[in-house]
TORMI-651582 format. One record per residue (C-alpha): x, y, z. Coordinates in steps of 0.2 Angstrom, whole numbers, padded with zeros to 4 digits, always signed. Layout:
<rs>
XYZ;...
</rs>
This chain:
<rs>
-0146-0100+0212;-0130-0113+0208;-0112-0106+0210;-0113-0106+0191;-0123-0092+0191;-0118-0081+0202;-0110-0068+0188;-0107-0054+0201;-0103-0053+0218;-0105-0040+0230;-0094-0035+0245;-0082-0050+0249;-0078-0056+0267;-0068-0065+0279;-0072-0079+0289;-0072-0075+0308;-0076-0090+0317;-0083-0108+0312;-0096-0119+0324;-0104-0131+0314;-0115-0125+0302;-0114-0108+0309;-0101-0096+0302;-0096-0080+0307;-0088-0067+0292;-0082-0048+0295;-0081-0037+0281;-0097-0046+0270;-0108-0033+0263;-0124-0041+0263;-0143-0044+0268;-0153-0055+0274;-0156-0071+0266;-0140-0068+0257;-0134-0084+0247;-0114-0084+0250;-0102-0095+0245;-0090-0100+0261;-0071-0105+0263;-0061-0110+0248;-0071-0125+0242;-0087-0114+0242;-0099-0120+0252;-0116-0113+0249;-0124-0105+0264;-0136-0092+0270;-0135-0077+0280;-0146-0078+0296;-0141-0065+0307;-0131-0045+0305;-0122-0039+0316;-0112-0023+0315;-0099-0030+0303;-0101-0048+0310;-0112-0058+0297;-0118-0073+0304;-0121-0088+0292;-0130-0105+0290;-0117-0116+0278;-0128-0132+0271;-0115-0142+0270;-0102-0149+0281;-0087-0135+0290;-0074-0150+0296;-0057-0140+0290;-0064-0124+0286;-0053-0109+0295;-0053-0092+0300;-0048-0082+0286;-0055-0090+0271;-0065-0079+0259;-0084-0076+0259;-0091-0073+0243;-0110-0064+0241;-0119-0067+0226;-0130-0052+0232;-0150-0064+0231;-0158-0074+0241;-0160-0094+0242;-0169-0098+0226;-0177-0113+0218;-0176-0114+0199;-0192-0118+0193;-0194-0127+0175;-0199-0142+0167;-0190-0156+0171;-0192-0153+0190;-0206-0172+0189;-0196-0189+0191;-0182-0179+0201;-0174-0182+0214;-0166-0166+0225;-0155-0162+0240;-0164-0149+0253;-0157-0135+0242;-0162-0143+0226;-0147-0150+0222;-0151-0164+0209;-0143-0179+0215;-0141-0190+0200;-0130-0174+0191;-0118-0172+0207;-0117-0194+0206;-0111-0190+0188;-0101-0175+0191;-0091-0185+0205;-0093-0203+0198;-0096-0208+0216;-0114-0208+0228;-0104-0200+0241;-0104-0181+0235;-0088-0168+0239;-0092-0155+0246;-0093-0137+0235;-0100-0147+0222;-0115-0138+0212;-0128-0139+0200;-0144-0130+0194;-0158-0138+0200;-0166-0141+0181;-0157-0146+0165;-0155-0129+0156;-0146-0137+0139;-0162-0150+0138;-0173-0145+0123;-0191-0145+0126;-0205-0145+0112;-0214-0129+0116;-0234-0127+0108;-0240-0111+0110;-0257-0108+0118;-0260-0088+0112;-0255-0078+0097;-0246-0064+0092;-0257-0048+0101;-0266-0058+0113;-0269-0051+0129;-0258-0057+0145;-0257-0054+0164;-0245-0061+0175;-0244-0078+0177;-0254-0083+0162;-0253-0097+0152;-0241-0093+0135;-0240-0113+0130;-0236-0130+0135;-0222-0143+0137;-0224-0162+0138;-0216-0162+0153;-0217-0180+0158;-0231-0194+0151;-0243-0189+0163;-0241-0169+0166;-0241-0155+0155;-0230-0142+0159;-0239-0123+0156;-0224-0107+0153;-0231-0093+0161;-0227-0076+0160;-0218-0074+0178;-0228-0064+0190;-0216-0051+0194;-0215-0047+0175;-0230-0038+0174;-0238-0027+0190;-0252-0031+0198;-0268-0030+0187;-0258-0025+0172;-0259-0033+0155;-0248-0034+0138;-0249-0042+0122;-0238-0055+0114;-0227-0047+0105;-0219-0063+0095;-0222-0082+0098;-0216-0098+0089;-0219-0117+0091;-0200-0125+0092;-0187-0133+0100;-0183-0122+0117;-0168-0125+0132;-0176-0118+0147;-0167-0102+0147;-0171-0097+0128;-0185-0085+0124;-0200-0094+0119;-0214-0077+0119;-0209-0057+0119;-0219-0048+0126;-0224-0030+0121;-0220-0021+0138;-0199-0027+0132;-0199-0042+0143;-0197-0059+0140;-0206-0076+0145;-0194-0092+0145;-0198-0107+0153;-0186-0104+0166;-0191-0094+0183;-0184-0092+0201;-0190-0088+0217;-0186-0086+0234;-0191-0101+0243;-0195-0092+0257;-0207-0082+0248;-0225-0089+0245;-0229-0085+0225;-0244-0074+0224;-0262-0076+0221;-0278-0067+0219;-0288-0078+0233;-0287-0089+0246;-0304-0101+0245;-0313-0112+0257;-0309-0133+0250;-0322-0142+0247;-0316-0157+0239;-0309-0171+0248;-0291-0177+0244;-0296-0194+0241;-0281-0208+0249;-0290-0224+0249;-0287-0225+0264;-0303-0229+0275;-0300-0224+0290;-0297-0207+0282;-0308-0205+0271;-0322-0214+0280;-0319-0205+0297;-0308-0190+0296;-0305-0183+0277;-0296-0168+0273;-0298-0157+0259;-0288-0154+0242;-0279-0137+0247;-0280-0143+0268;-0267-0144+0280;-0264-0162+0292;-0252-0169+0303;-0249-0189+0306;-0239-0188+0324;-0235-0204+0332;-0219-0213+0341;-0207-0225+0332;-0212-0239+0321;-0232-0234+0321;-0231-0231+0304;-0230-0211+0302;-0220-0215+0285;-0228-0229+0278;-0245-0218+0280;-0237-0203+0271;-0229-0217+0257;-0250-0224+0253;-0254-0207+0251;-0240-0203+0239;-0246-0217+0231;-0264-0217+0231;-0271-0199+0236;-0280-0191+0223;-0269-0174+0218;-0260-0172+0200;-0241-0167+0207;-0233-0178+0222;-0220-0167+0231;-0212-0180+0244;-0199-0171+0256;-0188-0184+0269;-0184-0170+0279;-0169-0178+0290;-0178-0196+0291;-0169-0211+0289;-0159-0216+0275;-0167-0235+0271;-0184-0225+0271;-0179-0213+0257;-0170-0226+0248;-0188-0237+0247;-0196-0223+0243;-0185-0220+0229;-0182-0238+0224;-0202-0241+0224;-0209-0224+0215;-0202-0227+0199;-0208-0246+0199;-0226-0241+0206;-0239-0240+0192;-0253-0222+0195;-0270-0230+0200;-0275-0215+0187;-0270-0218+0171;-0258-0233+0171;-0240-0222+0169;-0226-0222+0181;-0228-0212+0199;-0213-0204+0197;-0221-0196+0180;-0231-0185+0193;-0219-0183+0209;-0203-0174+0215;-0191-0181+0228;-0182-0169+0240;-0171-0182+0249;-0161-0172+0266;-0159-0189+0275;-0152-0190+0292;-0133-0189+0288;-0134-0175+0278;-0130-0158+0283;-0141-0150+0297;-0144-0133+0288;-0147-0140+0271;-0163-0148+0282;-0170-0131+0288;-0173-0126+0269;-0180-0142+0261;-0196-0139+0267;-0198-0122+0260;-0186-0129+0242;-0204-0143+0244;-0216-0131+0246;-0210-0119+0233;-0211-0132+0221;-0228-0137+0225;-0234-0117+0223;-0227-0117+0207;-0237-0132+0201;-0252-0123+0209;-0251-0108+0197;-0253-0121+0183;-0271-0125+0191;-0265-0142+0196;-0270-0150+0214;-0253-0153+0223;-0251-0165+0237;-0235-0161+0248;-0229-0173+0262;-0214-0170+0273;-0207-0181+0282;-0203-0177+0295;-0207-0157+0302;-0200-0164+0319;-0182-0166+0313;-0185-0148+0303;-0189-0141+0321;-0173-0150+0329;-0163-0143+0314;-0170-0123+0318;-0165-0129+0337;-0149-0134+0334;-0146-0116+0321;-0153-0108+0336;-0141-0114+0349;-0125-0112+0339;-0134-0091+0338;-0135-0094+0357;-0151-0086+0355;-0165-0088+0371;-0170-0104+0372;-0190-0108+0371;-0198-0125+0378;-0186-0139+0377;-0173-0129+0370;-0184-0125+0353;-0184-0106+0347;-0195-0094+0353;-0201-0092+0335;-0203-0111+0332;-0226-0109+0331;-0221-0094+0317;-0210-0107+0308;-0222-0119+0307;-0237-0109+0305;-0227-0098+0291;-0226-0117+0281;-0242-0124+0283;-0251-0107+0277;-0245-0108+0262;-0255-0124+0260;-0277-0120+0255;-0286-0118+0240;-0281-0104+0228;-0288-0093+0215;-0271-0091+0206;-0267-0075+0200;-0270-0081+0179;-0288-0086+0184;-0286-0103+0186;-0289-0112+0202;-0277-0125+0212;-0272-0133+0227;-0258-0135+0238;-0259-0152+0253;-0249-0149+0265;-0248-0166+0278;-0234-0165+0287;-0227-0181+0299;-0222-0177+0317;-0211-0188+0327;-0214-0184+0345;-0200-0190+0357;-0208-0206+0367;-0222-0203+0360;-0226-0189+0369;-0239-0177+0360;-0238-0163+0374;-0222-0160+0365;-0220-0142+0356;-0221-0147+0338;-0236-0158+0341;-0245-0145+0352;-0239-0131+0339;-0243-0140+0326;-0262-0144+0333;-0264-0126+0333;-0263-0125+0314;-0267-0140+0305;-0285-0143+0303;-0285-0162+0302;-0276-0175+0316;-0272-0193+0313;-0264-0197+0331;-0253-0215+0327;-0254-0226+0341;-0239-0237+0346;-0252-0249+0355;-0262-0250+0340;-0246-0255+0331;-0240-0268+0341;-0257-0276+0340;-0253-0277+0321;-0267-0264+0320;-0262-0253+0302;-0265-0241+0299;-0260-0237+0315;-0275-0222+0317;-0280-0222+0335;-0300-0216+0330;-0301-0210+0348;-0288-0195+0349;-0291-0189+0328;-0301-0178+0321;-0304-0169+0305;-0312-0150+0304;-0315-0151+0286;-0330-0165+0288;-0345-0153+0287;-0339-0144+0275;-0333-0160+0263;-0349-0166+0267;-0359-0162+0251;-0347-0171+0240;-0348-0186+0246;-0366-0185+0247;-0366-0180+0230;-0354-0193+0222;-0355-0207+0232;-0372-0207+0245;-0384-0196+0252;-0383-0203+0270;-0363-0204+0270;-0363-0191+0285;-0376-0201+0294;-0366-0219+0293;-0351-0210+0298;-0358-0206+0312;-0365-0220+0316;-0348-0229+0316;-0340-0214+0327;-0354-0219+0339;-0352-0238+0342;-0332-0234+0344;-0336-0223+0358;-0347-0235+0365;-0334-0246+0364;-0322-0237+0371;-0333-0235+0388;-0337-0252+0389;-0321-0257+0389;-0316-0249+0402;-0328-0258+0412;-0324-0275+0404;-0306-0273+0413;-0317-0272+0428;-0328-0287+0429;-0327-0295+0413;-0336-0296+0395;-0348-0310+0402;-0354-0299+0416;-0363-0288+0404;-0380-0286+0397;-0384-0295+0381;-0386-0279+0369;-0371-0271+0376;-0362-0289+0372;-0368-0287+0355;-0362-0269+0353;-0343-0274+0358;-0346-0288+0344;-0351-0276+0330;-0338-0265+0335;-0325-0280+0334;-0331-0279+0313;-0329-0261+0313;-0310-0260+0319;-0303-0276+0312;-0313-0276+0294;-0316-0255+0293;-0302-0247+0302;-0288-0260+0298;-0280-0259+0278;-0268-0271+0271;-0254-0260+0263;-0245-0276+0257;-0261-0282+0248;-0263-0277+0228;-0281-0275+0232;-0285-0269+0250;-0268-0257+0246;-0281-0246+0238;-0301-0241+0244;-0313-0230+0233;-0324-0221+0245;-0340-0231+0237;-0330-0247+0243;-0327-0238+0260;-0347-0234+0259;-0352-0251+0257;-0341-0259+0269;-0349-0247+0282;-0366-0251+0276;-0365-0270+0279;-0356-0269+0294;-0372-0258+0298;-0383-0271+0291;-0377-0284+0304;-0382-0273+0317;-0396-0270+0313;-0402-0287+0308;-0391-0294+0326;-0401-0281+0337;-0418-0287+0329;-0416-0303+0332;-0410-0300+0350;-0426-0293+0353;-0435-0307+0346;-0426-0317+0360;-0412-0323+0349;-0397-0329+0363;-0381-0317+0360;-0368-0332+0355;-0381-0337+0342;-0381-0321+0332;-0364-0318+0331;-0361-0338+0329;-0369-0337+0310;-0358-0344+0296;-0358-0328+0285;-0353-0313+0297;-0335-0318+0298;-0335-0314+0277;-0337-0295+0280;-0318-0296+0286;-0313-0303+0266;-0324-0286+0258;-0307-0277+0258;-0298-0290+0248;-0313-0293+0234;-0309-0282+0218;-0330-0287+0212;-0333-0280+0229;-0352-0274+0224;-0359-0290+0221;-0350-0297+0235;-0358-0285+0247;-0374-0287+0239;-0375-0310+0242;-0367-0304+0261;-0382-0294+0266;-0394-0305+0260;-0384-0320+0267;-0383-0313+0286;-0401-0305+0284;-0406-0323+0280;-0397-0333+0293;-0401-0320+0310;-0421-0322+0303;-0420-0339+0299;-0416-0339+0321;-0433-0333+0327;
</rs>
């Protein structure tokens, strides 16, 4: 809800005390999760804590020269997103704030403090098409027509779901094609109410739905490592943790980019400022590898960087996933990526503090594992409430201090998410990227994404994945004893294995992000990659039983070519010449 809209307030204060973000007010009558306007510039802020007649608030913006005995001011509702077209190719502050309206109200980047502004244009006419007729039947949340919202995504009006009860139906009482702002009435309904295509809700309320459903189709990223070894599902949960500079955001930016889901919902939660900025420099310049139209056509910035207000932090990531349940409703597949919950959590530490409520471990709230296990829920596959299906991704960056993954967001966050992609600052400053050490991640979702893959790319996708996971754990073991005595004191085929393994890390598991071609990795490209890397082996290992000395099967002219399959854009022919090319050399040897 902006300041604008507040029309009646409810029970005025008086500030008590100020530290930080945290106010104190006597006299406020309110509840709750409160929106109130604080001081005389009217700094939005939430209440968070009643006691007696002290209400305790959260401001999300800066305090510096707010006093004791400046008015409160309740609008009476809770912290709201406005939900509408025009929400795709925006770029919003942690309370939805758009940026580019408060840059134009203060003719400066550097925004005032107080300033306000709903979080959709509601004077911009929309062409609304009608999708039902007068006395057609409607629930809540149905489909009433359709907006072009953008070149790439339709927007469906809905009827809102708290206009109807549960299970109850209407008709249409009157609908017309036309020229519509958001907040004029498109549809009446029979029951007296009316359908705009204007809705809020409370962001830190999840929107309903009939059922919760097990995923079963991978979000595809293009990324090989994921896909190829540890996938996760359209409507699953992950979380990329990992130190500074192993490439946590540059991870989150290829999915953005490349991953498979129709609505991009990008939250810098509290990162750095340059990061945002590329992202929003880059998105709008980046052409969809789906249909040829801008990214941002499909995408919604929430930008809380690290030198904006602490509060405003604690909110952007439900204002993020608010968002995303509304584009579920649509039956759309969303794909949300915050960046990063680790400066959410220090945000709720530092709210907590200034409460002087009991400290946790390492000074985090108690209630930190409910925080975060309260976002990532409502994340999953749905059965939305007008029949139609969608899915919300939740992949969420952790930024462990040192490193250290025995940390509480890391540990708390392990508890929920169902797919791992541990970064490795080693990896990274071996120039290893993406970053993903294959040793500590893991994805639950594997058996159960299984028969896609099978389905749409091979039958024996399980079985070469595998296959890959084991050489890399044999790798793993023998390196330990390489360390010890040395890669020449082995036997011959365990020689061989650290060799095939070499082709698995450097041509499989390592991606090009810079490279127009390797940026991007269809599964059936990630499949035959692993198929002639398998291929090798097998061929190698045959010929070592022939009697074939070690340096002269990994000394044929052809192997070092499986590194370029990444690169090639006619990629099937090429795999096809490379596997009859090494099968030829390694038999031409014996």
């Amino acid at each position: 809800m902006s300041k604008a809209e507040s029309t009646e307030t409810t029970g005025d204060g008086v500030i008590q005390s100020v530290s930080g973000p945290v106010v104190s007010a006597r006299d406020l009558d309110a509840r709750m999760n409160d929106v109130v306007y604080v001081g005389d510039e009217g700094l939005m802020g939430e209440v968070i804590e009643i006691e007696g007649n002290i209400t305790t608030i959260q401001v999300y913006e800066e305090t510096s020269g707010v006093g004791p005995g400046e008015p409160v001011e309740n609008t009476g509702e809770p912290l709201s997103v406005d939900l509408g077209p025009g929400m795709l190719d925006a770029i919003y502050d942690g309370v939805q704030r758009p940026l580019d309206v408060l840059e134009g109200k203060m003719g400066s980047p550097y925004l005032d403090r107080g300033v306000d502004a709903p979080g959709i244009d509601l004077e911009k006419k929309w062409e609304f098409e009608p999708t039902v007729e007068v006395g057609d039947e409607v629930g809540r949340g149905d489909v009433v027509g359709i907006v072009e919202e953008t070149v790439t995504i339709d927007h469906k009006v809905m009827v809102p779901p708290d206009a109807l009860e549960e299970g109850e139906t209407t008709e249409i009482a009157s609908i017309e094609p036309g020229s519509f702002d958001v907040t004029e009435t498109v549809a009446e309904l029979d029951n007296g109410e009316s359908v705009s295509m204007h809705q809020e809700w409370p962001v830190r309320e999840p929107r309903p739905s009939a059922n919760k459903k097990t995923p079963r189709t991978p979000l595809v990223s293009g990324q090989r490592i994921l896909d190829g070894l540890f996938p996760i599902a359209k409507g699953g949960t992950a979380a990329i943790p990992g130190p500074f500079g192993s490439g946590k955001t540059v991870t989150q930016h290829q999915l953005a980019k490349y991953a498979d889901a129709d609505i991009i919902v990008y939250v810098g939660c509290g990162e750095r400022g340059n990061e945002m900025t590329e992202v929003i420099e880059d998105f709008p310049e980046l052409e969809d590898p789906a249909n040829g139209n801008p990214l941002m056509a499909r995408t919604s910035l929430i930008a809380n960087t690290s030198n904006m207000p602490v509060a405003a932090r604690e909110s952007c990531i439900y204002t993020g996933i608010t968002i995303a349940e509304y584009y579920r409703d649509m039956g759309y597949d969303v794909a949300l990526m915050a960046d990063s919950t680790s400066r959410w959590a220090e945000a709720m530490r530092e709210i907590s503090s200034r409460l002087e409520e009991m400290p946790g471990e390492e000074g985090y709230p108690a209630y930190l594992a409910a925080r975060l296990a309260q976002f990532y829920e409502r994340a999953g596959y749905f059965e939305n409430v007008n029949g139609t299906e969608g899915s919300v991704s939740a992949i969420g960056a952790v930024s462990p201090p040192g490193g250290d993954f025995s940390e509480p967001v890391t540990q708390n966050t392990l508890r929920i998410v169902k797919t791992f992609w541990a970064l490795d600052a080693d990896l990274a400053e071996r120039r290893h990227f993406p970053s993903i050490n294959w040793n500590e991640s893991y994805s639950l979702y594997k058996n159960q994404l299984d028969p896609w893959f099978q389905e749409n790319v091979e039958e024996d996708w399980p079985e070469k994945r595998q296959w890959a996971v084991d050489v890399l754990d044999e790798e793993t073991e023998l390196q330990e004893i390489v360390q010890l005595v040395g890669k020449d004191a082995l036997p011959d085929d365990q020689q061989l294995t650290l060799e095939i393994a070499r082709y698995l890390r450097e041509a499989y598991l390592q991606q090009n992000a810079f490279h127009p071609v390797d940026t991007y990795c269809p599964p059936e490209k990630t499949y035959l990659m692993l198929t002639t890397i398998e291929t090798f082996n097998d061929e190698a290992f045959d010929a070592l039983e022939a009697g074939v000395p070690v340096e002269e099967i990994i000394d044929i002219e052809s192997v070092p070519r499986i590194n370029r399959i990444g690169v090639q854009e006619d990629y099937e022919e090429y795999v096809e010449e490379l596997k009859a090319d090494i099968t030829e050399e390694l038999r031409s040897l014996y």
